[in-house]
N, C-alpha and C positions, 0 to 999 in steps of 0.2 A: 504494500500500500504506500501511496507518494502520503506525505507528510502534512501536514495540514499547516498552510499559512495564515498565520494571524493579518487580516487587514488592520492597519491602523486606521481608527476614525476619530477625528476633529473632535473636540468638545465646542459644545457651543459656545459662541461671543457670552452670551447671559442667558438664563436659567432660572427663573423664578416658580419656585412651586408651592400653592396652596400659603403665599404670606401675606398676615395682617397686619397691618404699618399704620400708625399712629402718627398724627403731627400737632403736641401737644396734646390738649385734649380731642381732638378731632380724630373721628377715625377717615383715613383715606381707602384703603383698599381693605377686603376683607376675602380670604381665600382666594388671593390673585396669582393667576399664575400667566406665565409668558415668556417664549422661548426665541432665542434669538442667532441662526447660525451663522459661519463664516460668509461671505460673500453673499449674502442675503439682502439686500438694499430693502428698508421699512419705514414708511411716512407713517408716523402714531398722530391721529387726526381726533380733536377733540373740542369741546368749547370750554372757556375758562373756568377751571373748576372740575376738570375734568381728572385731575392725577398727573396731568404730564411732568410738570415741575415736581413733584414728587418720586416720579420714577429716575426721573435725572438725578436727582441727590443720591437717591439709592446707587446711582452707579459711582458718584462720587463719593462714596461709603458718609455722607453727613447724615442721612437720615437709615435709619434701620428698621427692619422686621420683626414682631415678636417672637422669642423663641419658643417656638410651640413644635411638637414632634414633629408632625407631620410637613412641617415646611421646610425648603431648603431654595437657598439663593446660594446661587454659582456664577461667577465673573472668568471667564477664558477657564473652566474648569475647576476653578481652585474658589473653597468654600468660604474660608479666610484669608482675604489677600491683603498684601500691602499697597497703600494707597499710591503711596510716590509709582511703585513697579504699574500699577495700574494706567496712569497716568500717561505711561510711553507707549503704551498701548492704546489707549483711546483718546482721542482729541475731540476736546467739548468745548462749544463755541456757545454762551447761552447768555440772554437779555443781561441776566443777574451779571455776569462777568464783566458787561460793557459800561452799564448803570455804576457798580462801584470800581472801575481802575482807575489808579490813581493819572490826575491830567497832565500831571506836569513830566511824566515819561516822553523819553524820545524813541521816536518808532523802531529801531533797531533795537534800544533794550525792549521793548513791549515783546518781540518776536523770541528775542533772548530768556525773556524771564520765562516761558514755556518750561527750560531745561530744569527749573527748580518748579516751576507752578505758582510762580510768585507774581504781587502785584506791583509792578518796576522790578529792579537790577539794585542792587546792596551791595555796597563796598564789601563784604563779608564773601560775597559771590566770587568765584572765580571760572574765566571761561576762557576753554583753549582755545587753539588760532583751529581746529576742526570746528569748534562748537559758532566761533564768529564767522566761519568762512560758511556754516551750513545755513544762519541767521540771511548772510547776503542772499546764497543761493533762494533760499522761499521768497525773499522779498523780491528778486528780479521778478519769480515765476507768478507771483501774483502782480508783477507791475508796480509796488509801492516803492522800488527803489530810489525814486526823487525824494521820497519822504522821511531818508532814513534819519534825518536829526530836524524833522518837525515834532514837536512835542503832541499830544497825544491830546489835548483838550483842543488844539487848533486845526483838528481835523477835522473833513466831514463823517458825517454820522458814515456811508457807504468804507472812507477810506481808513476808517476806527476799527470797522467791520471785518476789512482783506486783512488788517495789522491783527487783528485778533485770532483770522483762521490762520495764518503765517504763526503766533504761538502754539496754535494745536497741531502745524504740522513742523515743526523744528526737529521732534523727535522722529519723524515718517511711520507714524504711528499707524495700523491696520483697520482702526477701526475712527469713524468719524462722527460725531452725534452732535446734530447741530438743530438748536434749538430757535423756532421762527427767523431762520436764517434774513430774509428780506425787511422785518417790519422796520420800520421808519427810512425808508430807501425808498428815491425817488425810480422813476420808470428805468431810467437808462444805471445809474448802480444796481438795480434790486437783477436788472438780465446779465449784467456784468457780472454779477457775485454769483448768480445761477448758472454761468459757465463755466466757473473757478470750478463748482460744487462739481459738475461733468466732467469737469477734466481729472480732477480724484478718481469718480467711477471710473472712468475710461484707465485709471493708473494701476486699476483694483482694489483700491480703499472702498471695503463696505460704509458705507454712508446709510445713516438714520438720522429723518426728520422726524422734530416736534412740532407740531403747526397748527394752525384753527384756519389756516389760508392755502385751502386747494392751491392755487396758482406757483406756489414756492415748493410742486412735486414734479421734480423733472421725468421726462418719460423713461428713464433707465431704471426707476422705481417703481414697482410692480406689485409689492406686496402691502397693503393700507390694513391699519389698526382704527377700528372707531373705539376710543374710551370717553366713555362718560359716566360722573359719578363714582368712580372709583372701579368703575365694570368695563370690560372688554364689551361690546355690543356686538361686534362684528370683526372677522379676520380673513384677509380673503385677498385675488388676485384686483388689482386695481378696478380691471373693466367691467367685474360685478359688483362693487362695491360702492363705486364712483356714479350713482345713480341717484336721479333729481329725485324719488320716493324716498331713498335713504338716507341720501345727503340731507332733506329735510326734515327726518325724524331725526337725525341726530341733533340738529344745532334748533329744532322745537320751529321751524317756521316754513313758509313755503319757499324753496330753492328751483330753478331750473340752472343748470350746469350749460354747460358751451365748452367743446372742444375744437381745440386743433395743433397739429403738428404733433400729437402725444401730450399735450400740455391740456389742461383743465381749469377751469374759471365759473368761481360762484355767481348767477343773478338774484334777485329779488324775484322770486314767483307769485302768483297771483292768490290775495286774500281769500 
């Protein structure tokens, strides 16, 4: 008899099974579970209130699960991980990060301070000529290299935004989760930053969106999450999911959607 080969198989990106997660006294999710694997691109679509901000902390180990038996949260595999190791592995671009960095950063440390996860650059810090030369490298590739000693409050909202993803990818990290990646970006930033976002996919960075705005799911995304209220309502391939009857139970009003190109856009449906 020939020998039996063990295939090796991936563990997933994240793994949530059966956890109830608290924030404060609030309960947010209760037997939630949700599974998330390699090269799997996921837009988690929900309205405010939904959990999303929630389930982002939980990747950044700030908010936690209660430890009841039957649950188990898994990040690249491993049940307890370290937050820094985590970090090089997933780049997370989110409202909350933009709202508090510090302004008075210049765009090169912004990209820099990625390698600690820090908010600026710290005399304390030290960065080799690899870690400065990979800082320039992301800022060509996103285009901010005019900006590398503009300070960080004297930016537009859009070019805050590229300095931001250029932090999450300094590490060239596998995995991407990028949280209302467009809001406050005018027409021509918000398709700019959603080319940046394709040209990851195209690199094979799994990329996940958090969003309440259809329009900021590029069509290389395929797989839609509706949460609401702390519940999965629906999980599923985009083109069933992405429908003016569901699209409108979930956000409680009447929607007709419009497509084109692979791309999708909320309207106002009729009373």
């Amino acid at each position: 008899q020939h020998p039996t080969r063990c295939m090796a198989i991936s563990s997933p990106i994240l793994d949530i099974q059966h956890a109830t997660v608290y924030r404060g006294d609030a309960l947010v999710f209760s037997d939630f579970s949700f599974v998330l694997q390699a090269g799997e691109h996921a837009a988690i679509v929900g309205p405010n209130g939904a959990g999303k901000s929630t389930l982002l902390k939980m990747l950044l180990g700030e908010v936690h699960s209660v430890p009841l038996d039957h649950t188990r949260v898994r990040l690249f595999g491993e049940e307890r991980w370290n937050v820094w190791d985590v970090r090089k592995k997933l780049g997370i671009v989110s409202y909350d990060l933009q709202r508090d960095y510090l302004i008075c950063a210049e765009g090169r440390n912004v990209v820099l301070s990625g390698f600690y996860a820090s908010n600026d650059t710290y005399d304390h810090q030290t960065f080799t000529r690899d870690q400065v030369s990979r800082a320039d490298e992301v800022m060509r590739e996103l285009g901010i290299e005019s900006f590398a000693t503009r300070v960080f409050g004297h930016l537009s909202t859009g070019e805050q935004r590229r300095f931001l993803l250029g932090r999450a990818l300094v590490h060239d990290p596998p995995v991407l989760v990028l949280d209302e990646p467009t809001s406050g970006l005018d027409l021509k930033s918000c398709f700019q930053y959603l080319d940046l976002v394709r040209t990851q996919i195209h690199k094979g960075k799994t990329v996940v969106l958090v969003t309440h705005h259809l329009h900021e799911i590029p069509p290389e995304i395929d797989r839609v999450i509706f949460l609401k209220g702390g519940k999965i309502l629906a999980d599923g391939p985009k083109l069933n999911l992405l429908t003016d009857d569901r699209i409108s139970t979930l956000f409680d009003r009447p929607i007709v959607l419009a497509q084109a190109n692979g791309w999708y856009q909320a309207l106002p449906g009729l009373s």
